[in-house]
C-alpha positions as CSV (number, residue, x, y, z in Angstrom):
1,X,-19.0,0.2,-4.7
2,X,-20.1,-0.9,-1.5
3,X,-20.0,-4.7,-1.9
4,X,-16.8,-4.1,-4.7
5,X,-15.0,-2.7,-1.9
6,X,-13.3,-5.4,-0.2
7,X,-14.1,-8.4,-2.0
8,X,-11.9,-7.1,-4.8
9,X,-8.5,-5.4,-5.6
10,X,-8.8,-1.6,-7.0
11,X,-6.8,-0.4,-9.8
12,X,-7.1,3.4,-10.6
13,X,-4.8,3.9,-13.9
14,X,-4.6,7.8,-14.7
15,X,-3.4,8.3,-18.5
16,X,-1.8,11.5,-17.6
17,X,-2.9,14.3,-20.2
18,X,-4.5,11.8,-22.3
19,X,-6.8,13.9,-25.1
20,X,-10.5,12.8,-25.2
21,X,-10.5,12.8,-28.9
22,X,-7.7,10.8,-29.7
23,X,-8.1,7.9,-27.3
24,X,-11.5,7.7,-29.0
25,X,-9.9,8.4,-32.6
26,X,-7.5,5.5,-32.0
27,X,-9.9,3.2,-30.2
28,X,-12.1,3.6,-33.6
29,X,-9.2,2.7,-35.7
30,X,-8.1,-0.3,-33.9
31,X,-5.0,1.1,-32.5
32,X,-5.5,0.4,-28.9
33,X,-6.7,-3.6,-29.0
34,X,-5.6,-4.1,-25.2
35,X,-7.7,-0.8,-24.2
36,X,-10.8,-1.8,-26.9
37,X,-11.1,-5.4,-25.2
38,X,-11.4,-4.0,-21.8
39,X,-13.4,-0.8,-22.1
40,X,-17.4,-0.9,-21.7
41,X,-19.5,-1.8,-25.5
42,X,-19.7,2.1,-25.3
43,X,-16.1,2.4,-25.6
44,X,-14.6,5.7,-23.8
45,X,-17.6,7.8,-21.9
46,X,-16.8,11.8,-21.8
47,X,-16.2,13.2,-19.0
48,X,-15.3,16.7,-17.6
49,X,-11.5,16.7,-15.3
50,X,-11.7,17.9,-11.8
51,X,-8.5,20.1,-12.7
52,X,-6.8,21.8,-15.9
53,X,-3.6,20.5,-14.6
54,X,-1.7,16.8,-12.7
55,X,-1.8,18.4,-9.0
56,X,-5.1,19.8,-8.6
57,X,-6.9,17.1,-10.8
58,X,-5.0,14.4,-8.5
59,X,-5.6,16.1,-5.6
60,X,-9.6,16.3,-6.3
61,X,-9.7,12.1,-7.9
62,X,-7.5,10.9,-5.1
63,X,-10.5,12.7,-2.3
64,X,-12.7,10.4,-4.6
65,X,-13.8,13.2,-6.8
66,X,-13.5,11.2,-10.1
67,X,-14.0,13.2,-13.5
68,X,-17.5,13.9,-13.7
69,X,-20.1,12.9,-17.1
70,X,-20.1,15.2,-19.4
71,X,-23.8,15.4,-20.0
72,X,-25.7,18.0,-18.5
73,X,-27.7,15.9,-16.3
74,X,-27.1,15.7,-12.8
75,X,-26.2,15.3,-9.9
76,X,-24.2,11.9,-11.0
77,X,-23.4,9.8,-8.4
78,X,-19.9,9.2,-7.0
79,X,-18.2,5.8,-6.9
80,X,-16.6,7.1,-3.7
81,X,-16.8,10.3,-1.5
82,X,-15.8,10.4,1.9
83,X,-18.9,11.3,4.8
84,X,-19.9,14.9,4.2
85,X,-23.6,16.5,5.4
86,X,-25.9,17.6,2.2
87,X,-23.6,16.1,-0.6
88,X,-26.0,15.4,-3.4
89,X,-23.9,13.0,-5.6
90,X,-23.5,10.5,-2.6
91,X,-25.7,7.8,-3.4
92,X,-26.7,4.3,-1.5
93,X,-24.0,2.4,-3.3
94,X,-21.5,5.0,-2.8
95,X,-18.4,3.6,-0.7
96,X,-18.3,6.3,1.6
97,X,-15.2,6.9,4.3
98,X,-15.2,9.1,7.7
99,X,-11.3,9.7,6.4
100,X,-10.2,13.2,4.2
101,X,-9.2,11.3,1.2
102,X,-9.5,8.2,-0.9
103,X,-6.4,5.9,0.0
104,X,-6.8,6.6,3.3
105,X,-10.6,5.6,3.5
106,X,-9.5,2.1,1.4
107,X,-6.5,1.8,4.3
108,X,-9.3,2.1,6.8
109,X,-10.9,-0.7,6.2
110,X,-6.9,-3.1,5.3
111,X,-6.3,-1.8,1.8
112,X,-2.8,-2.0,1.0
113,X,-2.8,1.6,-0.8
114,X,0.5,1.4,-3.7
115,X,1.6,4.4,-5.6
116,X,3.6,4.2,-8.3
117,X,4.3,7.5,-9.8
118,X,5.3,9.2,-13.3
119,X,4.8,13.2,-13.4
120,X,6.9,15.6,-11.7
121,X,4.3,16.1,-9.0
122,X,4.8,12.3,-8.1
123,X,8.9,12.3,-7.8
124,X,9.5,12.8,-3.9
125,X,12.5,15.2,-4.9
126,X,10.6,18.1,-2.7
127,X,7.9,19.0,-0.3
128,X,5.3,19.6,-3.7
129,X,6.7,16.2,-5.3
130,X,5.7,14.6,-1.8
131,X,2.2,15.6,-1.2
132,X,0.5,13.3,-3.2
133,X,2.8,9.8,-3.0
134,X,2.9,10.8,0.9
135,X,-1.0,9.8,0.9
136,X,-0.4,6.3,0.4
137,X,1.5,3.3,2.7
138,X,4.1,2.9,0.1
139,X,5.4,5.0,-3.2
140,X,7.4,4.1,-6.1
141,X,9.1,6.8,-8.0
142,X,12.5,7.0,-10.2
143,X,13.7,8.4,-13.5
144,X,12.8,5.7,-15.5
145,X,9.3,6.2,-14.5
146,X,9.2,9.6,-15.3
147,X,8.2,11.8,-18.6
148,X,11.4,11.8,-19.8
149,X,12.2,8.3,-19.8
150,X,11.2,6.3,-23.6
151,X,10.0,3.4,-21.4
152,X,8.4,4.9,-18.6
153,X,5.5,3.0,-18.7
154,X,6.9,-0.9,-19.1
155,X,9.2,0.2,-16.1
156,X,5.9,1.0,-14.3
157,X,4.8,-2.3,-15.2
158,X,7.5,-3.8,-13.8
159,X,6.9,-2.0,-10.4
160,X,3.4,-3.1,-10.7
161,X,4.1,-6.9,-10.8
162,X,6.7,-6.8,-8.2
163,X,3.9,-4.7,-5.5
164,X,0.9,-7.4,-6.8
165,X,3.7,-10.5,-6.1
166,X,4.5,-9.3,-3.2
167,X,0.8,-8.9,-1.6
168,X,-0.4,-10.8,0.8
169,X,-2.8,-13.3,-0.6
170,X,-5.4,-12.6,2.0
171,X,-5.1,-8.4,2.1
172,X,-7.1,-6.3,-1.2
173,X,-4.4,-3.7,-2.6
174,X,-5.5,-0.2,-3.8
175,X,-2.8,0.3,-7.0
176,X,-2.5,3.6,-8.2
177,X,-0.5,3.9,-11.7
178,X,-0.1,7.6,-13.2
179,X,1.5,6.9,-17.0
180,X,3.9,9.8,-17.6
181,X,4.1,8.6,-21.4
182,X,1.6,10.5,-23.0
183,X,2.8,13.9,-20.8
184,X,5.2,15.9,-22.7
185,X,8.2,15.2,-24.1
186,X,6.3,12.5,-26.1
187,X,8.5,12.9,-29.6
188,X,10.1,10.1,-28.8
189,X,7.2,7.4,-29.2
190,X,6.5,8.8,-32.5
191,X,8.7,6.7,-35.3
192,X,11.2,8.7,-37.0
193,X,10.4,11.5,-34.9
194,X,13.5,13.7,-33.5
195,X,13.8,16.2,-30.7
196,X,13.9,19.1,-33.1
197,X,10.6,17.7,-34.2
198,X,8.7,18.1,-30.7
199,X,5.6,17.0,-29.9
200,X,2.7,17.0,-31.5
201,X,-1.1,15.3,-31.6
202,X,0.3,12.2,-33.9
203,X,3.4,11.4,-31.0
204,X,0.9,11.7,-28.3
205,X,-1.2,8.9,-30.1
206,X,1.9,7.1,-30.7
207,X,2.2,7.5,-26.9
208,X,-1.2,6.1,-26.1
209,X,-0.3,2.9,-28.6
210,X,3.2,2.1,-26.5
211,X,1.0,2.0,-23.5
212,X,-1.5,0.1,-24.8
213,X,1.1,-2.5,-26.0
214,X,2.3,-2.8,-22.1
215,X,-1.4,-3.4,-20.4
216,X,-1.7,-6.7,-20.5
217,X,0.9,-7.3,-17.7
218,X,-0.4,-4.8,-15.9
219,X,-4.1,-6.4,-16.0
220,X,-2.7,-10.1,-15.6
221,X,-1.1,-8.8,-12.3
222,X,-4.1,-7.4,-10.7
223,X,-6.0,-10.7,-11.2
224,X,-4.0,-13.3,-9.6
225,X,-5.3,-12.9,-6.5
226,X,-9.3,-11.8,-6.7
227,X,-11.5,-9.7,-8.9
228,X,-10.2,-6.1,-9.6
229,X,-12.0,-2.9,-9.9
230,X,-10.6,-0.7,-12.7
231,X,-10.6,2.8,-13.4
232,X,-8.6,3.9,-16.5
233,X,-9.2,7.9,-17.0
234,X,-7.2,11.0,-17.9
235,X,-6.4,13.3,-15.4
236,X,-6.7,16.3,-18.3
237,X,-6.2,16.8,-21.5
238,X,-3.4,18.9,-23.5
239,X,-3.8,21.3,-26.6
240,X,-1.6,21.5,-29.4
241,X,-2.4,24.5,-31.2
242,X,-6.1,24.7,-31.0
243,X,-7.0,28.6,-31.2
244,X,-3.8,29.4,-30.6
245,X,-2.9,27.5,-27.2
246,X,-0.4,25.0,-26.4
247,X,-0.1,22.8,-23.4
248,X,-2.4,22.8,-20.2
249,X,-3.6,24.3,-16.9
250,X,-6.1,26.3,-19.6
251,X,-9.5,26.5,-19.6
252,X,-10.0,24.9,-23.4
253,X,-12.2,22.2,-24.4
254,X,-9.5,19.8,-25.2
255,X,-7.7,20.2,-21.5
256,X,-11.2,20.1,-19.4
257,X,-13.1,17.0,-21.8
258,X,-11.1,13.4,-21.1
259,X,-11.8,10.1,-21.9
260,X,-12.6,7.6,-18.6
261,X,-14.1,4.0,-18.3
262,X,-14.6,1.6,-14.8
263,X,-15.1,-2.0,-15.3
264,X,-14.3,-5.4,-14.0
265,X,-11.3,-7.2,-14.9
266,X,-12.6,-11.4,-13.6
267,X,-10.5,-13.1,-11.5
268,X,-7.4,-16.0,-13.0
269,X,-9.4,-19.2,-12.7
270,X,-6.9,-20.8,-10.2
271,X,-7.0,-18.0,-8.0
272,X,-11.4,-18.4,-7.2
């Protein structure tokens, strides 16, 4: 991360309360193309969330603490983690800032640092909704970005390419994206589907295929200008039924376990 930082544009992309199992479930089947093309020859890695819930996972990945491998080996070395005496997952390529969080360590050293919002906790209508937009230079939230809306994430697209046309050609941007789609109410993705139906584990794959179907604007933004860095991740997962629970901010395997992947997404040709 040390020589990524700088020379190229970061995208963090959280899939908020995207299930583990069925991004790898549809990424087996062929149902995310835009996702398979992109993601490592492993496909999705397994990881463990930082939180059970959007706030406190947010909280922990935005102070660089990204969800960590799920394998029992360890300590696994952070991509980023701000300057801290006896950390043991700071390693020598580790990007490491002398600020409290993330975005504000990438501002340090002239990141433009972009929010664009979904969930609740990202809607600037209160002092909770504020926190977490409030660490970056600029924001973006508005109904149609949110969970309720059937085209949250093309409208967070849209936001997207207007911040990326906008940036100054010689300044790296830090774009943070959190897709409300697959967060409940998610009925509405799922064909023939009706309120009365509510959500289930096939609308919140039908979710994951409508955002999938919207990435490639979102990827041919952040390369105009210069290499990006990309990390795709949930923030947790969500049950739907398993041993008797429903939702999340639970301690069940299928909140805690989400899918995550980094890689490089090459500059456009006429922009090297």
């Amino acid at each position: 991360m040390r020589a990524i930082v700088g020379s190229h544009d970061i995208l963090l992309l959280t899939l908020d309360t995207l299930r583990y199992d069925v991004a790898v479930e549809l990424a087996a089947a062929g149902r995310t193309p835009n996702l398979n093309s992109v993601l490592p020859s492993g496909g999705w890695e397994r990881r463990h969330a930082p939180g059970s819930f959007t706030y406190a996972s947010h909280q922990a990945i935005l102070a660089g603490f990204l969800p960590t491998p799920a394998d029992p080996g360890g300590p696994h070395p952070r991509l980023f983690a701000a300057s801290f005496a006896g950390s043991e997952s700071t390693a020598g390529t580790t990007f490491v800032y002398d600020t409290p969080d993330l975005v504000s360590g990438l501002a340090a050293v002239g990141y433009r640092t972009v929010c664009v919002g979904g969930v609740g906790f990202f809607n600037k209508q209160g002092p909770l909704g504020s926190v977490l937009p409030g660490l970056f230079q600029e924001s973006h939230w508005s109904p149609e970005l949110g969970v309720a809306s059937p085209t949250s994430f093309e409208s967070q697209v849209a936001v997207a390419e207007r911040v990326c046309a906008e940036q100054p050609a010689g300044q790296p941007l830090l774009l943070f994206v959190n897709a409300s789609a697959l967060h409940q109410p998610n009925w509405f993705h799922l064909s023939g589907a009706t309120r009365e139906h509510g959500d289930d584990r096939d609308s919140h794959a039908a979710a994951l295929e409508y955002v999938d179907r919207h990435l490639p604007r979102l990827f041919t933004a952040m390369r105009r200008r210069r290499p990006c860095f990309a990390i795709v991740c949930a923030d947790h997962g969500t049950a739907y039924g398993e041993d008797g629970y429903t939702g999340h901010r639970i301690g069940h395997e299928v909140v805690w376990t989400v899918p995550y992947a980094h890689f490089t997404i090459p500059a456009e040709e006429s922009s090297r």
